[in-house]
Residue, then its C-alpha position, 0 to 999 in steps of 0.5 A: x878366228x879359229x884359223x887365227x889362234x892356229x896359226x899363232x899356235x903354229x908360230x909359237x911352236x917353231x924351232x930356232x931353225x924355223x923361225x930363221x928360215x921365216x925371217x928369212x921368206x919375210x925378208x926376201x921375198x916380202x921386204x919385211x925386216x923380222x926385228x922391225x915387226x917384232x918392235x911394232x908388235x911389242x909396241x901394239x902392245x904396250x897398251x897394259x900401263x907402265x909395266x912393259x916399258x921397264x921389261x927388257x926387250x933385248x937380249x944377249x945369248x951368251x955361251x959360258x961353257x960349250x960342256x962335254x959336247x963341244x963339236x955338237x955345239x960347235x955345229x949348232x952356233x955355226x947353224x944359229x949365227x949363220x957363221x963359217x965353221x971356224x968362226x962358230x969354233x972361236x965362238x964357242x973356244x973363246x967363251x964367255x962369248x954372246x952368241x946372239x945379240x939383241x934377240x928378242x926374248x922368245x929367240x934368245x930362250x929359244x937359243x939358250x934351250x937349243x944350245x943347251x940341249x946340245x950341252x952348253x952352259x948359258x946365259x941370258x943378258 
């Protein structure tokens, strides 16, 4: 049981890299589709009542200023969408613009603390 709880630790721990580098490893080289377990685990725990049926499951990272660091965030939507570099600039030139959507609450928090730090303004819809 040990190993189990460091292993979760260990999971929560990871950086938005990370946790794209892992969903990448589950879905080449185990068909696993990230999205589709995560769904599976919300549902397995869904069991509390009614309660987790009304909290939003889905969200949209939205960048709403790229602040005074704009090429730091420019690089950092290039590395998180897996976009080219001109693509991660209208992103960021164009904002209000979601960055991600449909992300789950522990990415979408993980993005936004990301982008953040490198300077950014942003949302969670």
């Amino acid at each position: 049981m040990a190993d189990l709880k460091d292993f979760a630790e260990q999971l929560v721990n990871l950086t938005v890299k990370e946790v794209n580098e892992l969903a990448n490893i589950l879905k080449d080289e185990y068909g696993i589709e990230p999205a589709a377990a995560a769904v599976a685990v919300a549902a397995g725990g869904g069991a509390a009542g009614g309660e987790a049926a009304d909290e939003q499951t889905e969200f949209d990272v939205v960048l709403k200023a790229a602040g005074s660091s704009k090429l730091a965030v420019v690089k950092l939507v290039k590395e998180l969408t897996g976009l080219g570099l001109k693509d991660a600039k209208d992103i960021v030139d164009s904002a209000p613009k979601a960055v991600k959507e449909g992300v789950s609450k522990d990415e979408a928090e993980g993005i936004k603390k990301s982008l953040e730090e490198a300077g950014a303004e942003v949302e969670l819809k």
